[in-house]
C-alpha positions as CSV (number, residue, x, y, z in Angstrom):
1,X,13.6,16.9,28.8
2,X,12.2,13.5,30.1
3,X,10.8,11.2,27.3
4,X,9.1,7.5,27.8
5,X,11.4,5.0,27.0
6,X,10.2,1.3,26.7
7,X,11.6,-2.0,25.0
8,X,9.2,-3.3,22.6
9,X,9.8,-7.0,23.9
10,X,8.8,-5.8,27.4
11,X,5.7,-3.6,26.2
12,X,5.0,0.1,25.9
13,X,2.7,0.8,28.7
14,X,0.5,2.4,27.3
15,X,-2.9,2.5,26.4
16,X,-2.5,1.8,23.0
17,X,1.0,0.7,21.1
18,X,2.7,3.8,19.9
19,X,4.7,1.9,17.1
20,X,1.9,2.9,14.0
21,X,1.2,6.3,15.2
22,X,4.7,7.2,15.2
23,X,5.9,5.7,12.3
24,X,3.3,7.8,10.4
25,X,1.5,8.8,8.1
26,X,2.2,6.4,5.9
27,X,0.9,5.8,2.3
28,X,-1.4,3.4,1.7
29,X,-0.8,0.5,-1.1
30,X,-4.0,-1.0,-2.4
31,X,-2.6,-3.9,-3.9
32,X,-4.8,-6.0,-6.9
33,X,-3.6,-9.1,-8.2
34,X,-5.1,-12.5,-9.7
35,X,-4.4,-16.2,-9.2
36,X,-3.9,-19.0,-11.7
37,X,-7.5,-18.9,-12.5
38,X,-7.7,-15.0,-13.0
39,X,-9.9,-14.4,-9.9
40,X,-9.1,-11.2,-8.4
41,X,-7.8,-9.9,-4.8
42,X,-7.8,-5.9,-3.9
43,X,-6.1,-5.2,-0.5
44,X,-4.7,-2.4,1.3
45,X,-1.7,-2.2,3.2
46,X,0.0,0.3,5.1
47,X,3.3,-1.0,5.5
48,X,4.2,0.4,1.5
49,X,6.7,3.0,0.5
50,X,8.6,3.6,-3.0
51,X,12.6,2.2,-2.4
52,X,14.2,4.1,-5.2
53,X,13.1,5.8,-8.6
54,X,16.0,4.7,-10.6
55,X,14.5,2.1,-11.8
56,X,11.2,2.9,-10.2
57,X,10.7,0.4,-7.0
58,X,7.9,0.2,-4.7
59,X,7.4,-2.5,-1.6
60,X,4.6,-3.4,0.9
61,X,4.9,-5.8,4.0
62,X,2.7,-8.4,5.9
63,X,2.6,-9.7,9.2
64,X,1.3,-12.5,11.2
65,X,-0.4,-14.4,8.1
66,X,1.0,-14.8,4.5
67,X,-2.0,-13.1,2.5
68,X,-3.5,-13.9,-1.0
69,X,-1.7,-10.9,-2.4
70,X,1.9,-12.1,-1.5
71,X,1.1,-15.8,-3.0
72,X,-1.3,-14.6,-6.1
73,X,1.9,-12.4,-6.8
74,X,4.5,-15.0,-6.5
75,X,2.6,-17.2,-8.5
76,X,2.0,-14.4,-11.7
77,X,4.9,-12.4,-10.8
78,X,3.1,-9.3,-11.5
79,X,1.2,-6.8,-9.1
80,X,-0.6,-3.2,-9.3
81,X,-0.5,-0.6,-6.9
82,X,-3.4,1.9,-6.6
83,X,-3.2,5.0,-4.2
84,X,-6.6,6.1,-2.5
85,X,-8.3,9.5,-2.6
86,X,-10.4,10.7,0.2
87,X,-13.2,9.8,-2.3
88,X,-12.8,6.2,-2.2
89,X,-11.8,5.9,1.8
90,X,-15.1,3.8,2.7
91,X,-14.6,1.3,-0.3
92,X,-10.7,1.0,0.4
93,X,-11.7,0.1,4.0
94,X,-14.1,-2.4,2.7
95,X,-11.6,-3.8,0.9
96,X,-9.7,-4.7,4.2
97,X,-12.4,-7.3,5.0
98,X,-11.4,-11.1,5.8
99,X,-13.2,-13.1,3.2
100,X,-12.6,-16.6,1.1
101,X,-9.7,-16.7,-1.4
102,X,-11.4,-16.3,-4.6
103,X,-13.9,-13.9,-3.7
104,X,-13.6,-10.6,-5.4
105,X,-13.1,-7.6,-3.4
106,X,-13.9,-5.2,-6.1
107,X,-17.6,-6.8,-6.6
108,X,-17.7,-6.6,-2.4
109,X,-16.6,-2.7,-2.5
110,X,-18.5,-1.6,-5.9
111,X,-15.5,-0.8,-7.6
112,X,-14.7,-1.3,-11.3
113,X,-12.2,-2.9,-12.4
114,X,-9.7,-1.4,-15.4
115,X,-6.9,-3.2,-17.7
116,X,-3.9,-2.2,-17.6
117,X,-1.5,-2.1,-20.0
118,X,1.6,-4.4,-19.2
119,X,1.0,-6.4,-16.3
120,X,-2.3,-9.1,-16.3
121,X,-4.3,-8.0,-13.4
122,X,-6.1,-5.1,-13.4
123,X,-5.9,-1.7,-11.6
124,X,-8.6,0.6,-9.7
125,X,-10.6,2.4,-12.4
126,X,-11.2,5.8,-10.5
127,X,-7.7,5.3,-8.4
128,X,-5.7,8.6,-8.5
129,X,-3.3,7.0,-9.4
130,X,-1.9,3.2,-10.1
131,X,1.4,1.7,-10.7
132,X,1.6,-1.5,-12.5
133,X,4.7,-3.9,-10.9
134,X,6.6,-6.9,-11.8
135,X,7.9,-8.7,-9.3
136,X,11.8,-8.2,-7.8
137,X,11.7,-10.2,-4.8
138,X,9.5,-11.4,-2.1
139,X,11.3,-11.3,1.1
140,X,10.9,-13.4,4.5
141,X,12.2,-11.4,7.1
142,X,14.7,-12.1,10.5
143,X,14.5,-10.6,13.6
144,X,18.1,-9.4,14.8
145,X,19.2,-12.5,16.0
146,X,18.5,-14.2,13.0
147,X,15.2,-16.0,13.6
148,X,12.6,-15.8,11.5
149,X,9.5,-14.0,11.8
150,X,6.2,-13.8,10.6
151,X,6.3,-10.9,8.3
152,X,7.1,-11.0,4.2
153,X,8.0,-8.1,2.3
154,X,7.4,-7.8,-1.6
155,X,9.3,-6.1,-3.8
156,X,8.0,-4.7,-7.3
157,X,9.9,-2.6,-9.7
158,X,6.9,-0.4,-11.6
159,X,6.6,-0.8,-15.7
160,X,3.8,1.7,-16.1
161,X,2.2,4.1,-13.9
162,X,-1.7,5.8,-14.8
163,X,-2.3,9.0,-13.4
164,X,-6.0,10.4,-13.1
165,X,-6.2,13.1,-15.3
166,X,-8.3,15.2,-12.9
167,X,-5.6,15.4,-10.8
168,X,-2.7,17.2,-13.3
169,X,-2.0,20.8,-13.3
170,X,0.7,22.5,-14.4
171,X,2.3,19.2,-15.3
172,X,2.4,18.2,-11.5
173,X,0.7,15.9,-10.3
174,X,-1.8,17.7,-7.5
175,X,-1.7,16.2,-4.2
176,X,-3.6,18.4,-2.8
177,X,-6.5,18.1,-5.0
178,X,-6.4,14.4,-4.9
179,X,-6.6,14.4,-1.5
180,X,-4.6,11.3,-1.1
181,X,-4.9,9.1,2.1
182,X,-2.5,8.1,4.3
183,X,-2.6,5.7,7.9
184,X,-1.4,7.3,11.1
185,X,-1.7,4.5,13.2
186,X,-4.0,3.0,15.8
187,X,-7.3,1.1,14.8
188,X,-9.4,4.4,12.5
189,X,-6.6,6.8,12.1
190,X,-6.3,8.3,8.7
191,X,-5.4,11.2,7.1
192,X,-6.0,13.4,3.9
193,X,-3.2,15.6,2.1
194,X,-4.7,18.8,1.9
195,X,-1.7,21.2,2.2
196,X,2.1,21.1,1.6
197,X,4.4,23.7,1.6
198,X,8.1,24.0,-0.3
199,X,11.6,23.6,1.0
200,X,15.0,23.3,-1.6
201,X,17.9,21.4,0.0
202,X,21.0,23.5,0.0
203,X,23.3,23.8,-2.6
């Protein structure tokens, strides 16, 4: 079996780098959080995954520029996380625009906001599902020979989670039905969750 090896630090050659598509799908974290002033930010990020559910822990990553979500939460200490449906895909995406600290991306994508319970700023209103976080940690990260990069991760543990209730049956909740949305790399990938199957680990 051949395979194509390649160094990152010397390039992929290829046409596009591999890194995102491989490393994929992965769930999307659409962040909201507000400043001193209670001005609100909504951005989604594809670098997030939960780190453990004892207590419940959730983290997302940045790169190249340190974004108004990572210094809105450092200032409040407090974050939401809301996980998009296929229904919402164009107004997640529009949420991904560059624009002035201070300007709302929920008036820019048409979405309402909707309190939450235990943390100040507010989550998605028709979001599948949301997880409001207090800050853990927010982490500058090292390359492996100890220099610094220009990447942040942020760690929240989660105090309250919302589920839509469209989107319980049985007591589960329905992934399926949700259709929940995921990055698999390169500029426009996504995809939708639309079937699973089961597998038990063995005793």
């Amino acid at each position: 079996m051949s395979d194509h090896f390649y160094e990152p630090s010397q390039g992929h050659r290829l046409a596009h780098n591999p890194f995102k598509a491989i490393v994929a799908p992965r769930p999307i974290g659409w962040i909201s959080s507000c400043n001193e002033k209670g001005e609100l930010n909504l951005a989604p990020y594809s670098f997030f995954n939960g780190l453990t559910d004892e207590p419940p822990m959730v983290m997302f990553s940045t790169n190249t520029l340190r974004k108004d979500s990572i210094n809105n939460i450092e200032l409040t200490g407090e974050f939401v996380v809301n996980f998009v449906g296929k229904h919402q895909a164009q107004q997640m995406n529009e949420t991904a625009a560059s624009v002035p600290n201070g300007v709302s991306e929920f008036t820019l994508a048409g979405l309402e906001p909707a309190p939450s319970r235990l943390v100040k700023p507010p989550r998605v209103a028709d979001a599948i599902a949301s997880m409001e976080c207090k800050l853990c940690q927010i982490l500058p990260l090292k390359d492996h020979k100890g220099q610094a990069v220009q990447a942040w991760v942020t760690i929240g543990e989660v105090v309250g989670i919302h589920i839509n209730e469209r989107f319980i049956k049985d007591g589960l909740f329905d992934i399926t039905a949700a259709r929940s949305l995921a990055r698999c790399g390169y500029r426009g990938d996504y995809i939708e969750v639309t079937e699973v199957f089961e597998m038990f680990r063995p005793s």
